[in-house]
N, C-alpha and C positions, 0 to 999 in steps of 0.2 A: 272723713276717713272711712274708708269700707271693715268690712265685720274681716274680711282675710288679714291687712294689714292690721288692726287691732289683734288677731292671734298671733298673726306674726310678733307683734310687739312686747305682749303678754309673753311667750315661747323665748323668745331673749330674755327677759329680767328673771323669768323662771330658771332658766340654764346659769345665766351670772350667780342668782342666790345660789344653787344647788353648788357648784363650784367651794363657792365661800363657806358653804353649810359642811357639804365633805371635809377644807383644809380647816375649819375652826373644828369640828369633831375628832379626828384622825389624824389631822395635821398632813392633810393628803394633797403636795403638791401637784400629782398627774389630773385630782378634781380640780382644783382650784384655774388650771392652767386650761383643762378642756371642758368647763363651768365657762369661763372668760370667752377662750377663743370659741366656741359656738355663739355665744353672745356677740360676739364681736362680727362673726358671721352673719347673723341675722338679721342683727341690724344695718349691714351694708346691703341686704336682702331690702330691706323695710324699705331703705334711701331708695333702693333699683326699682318699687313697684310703684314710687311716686310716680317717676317719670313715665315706665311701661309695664302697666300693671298686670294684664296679662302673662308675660316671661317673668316677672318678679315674681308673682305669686304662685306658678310653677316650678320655679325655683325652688321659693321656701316650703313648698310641700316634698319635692322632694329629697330635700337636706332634711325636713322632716321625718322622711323614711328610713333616710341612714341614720338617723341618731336613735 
């Protein structure tokens, strides 16, 4: 596994926790839902650089930017 997907992967479970950490604190469903759905993002990032890691991992930098 290369060190980008490894951040990649790490950057998902971080965004899921934070999600769950916001609605168990706050009870804040807009974290919990965009905690999830960025994770859920990421990780279809992760699946896409298996195959073309080049566009996959340009991706998850730039969805890295917008976040």
């Amino acid at each position: 596994m290369s060190f980008g997907r490894m951040v990649l992967a790490a950057y998902a479970v971080l965004m899921a926790i934070g999600g769950v950490w916001g609605y168990a604190g706050k009870h804040s469903k807009v974290s919990l839902f965009a905690g999830i759905g960025s994770a859920i993002v990421l990780a279809g990032i992760y699946k896409m650089a298996e195959s073309n890691p080049k566009n996959g991992l340009m991706l998850g930098a730039f969805v890295t930017l917008l976040l």
